[in-house]
N, C-alpha and C positions, 0 to 999 in steps of 0.2 A: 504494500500500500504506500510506502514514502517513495518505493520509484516512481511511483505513478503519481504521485502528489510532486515531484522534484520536477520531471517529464513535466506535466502541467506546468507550473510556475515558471519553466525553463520559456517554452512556448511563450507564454505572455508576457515575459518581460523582455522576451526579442523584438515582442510583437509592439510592447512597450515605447524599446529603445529607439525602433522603426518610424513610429510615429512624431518621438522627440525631435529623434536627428530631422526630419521633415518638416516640423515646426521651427526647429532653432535656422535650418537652413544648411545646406552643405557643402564645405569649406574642406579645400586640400590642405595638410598638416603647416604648410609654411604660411597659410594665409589667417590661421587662428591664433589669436591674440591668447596672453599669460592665462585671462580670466576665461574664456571659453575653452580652455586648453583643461585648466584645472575644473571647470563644470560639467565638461565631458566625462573627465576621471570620475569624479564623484558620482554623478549619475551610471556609469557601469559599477561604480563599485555594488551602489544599490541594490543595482540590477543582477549583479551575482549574491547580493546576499537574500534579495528575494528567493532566486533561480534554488539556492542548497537550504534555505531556511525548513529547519522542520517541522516548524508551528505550522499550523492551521490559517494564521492570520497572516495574508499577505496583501493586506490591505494596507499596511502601515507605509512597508516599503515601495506600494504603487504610488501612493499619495506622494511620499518623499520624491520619488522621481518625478513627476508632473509638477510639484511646486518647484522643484531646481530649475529645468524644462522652460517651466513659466517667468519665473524672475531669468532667468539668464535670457528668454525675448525680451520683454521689459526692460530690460536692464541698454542690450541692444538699442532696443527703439529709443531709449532716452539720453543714449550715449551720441546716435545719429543726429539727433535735434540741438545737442549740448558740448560747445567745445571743452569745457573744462571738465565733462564729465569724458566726454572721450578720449582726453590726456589722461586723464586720472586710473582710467580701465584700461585703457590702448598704449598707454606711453605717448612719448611725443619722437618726429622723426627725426633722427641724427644723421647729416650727409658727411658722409665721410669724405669722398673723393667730388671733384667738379673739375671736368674738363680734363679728367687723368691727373688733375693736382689734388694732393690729400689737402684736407683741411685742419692742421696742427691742432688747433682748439677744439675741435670736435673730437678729434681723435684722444686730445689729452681726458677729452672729458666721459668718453666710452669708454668700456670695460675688454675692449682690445689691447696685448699685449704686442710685445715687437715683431714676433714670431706669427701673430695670425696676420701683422700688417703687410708682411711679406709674401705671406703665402697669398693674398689677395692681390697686392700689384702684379706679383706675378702671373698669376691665373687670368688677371686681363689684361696681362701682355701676350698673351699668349692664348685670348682669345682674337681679340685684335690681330693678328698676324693675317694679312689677306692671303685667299687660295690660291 
């Protein structure tokens, strides 16, 4: 009976995550910002501990998914409308390089060491290289 109760729950909370990802909207891993990065996490973690829970109640951990789900559009839509909320959740852009010149103060002010700064010039030197 707990497989079939595991089996069930397993189902629903794919079926679950299916509909979140659809509501939140669907982003390749370099295009999701810290906070949707970590409300992703959280929401599967839910959704695994629904899937192996062996209470009866998995009520708890649906609601929890849907209310993360929920505020993290929310949160979205209010960050779209609001600049200082979308620095606040998004960061703010740091340009490194302009015109193939680094930008010293950006760069002093990033969390780049010497060693990433080079492997960078170099990779678009060396994308750069015509055929």
């Amino acid at each position: 009976m707990d497989l079939l109760n595991i089996a069930l729950t397993s189902i629903g909370s794919i079926i679950v995550l299916f509909l979140l990802t659809k509501l939140i909207g669907n982003r390749q891993m370099s295009e999701l910002n810290m906070f949707d990065y970590i409300n992703g996490i959280t929401i599967g973690s839910i959704a695994a501990e629904m899937a192996t829970s062996l209470e009866d109640d998995f009520l708890k951990p649906l609601l929890a998914m849907i209310i993360y789900g929920v505020v993290t559009v929310l949160i979205s839509i209010l960050a779209n409308k609001n600049i200082k909320l979308r620095r606040f959740f998004n960061g703010k852009t740091l340009i490194l390089f302009k015109t193939n010149n680094m930008i010293g103060v950006n760069i002093n002010s990033s969390s780049f060491n010497s060693h990433s700064i080079k492997t960078i010039s170099f990779s678009t030197k060396i994308s750069k290289k015509p055929v």
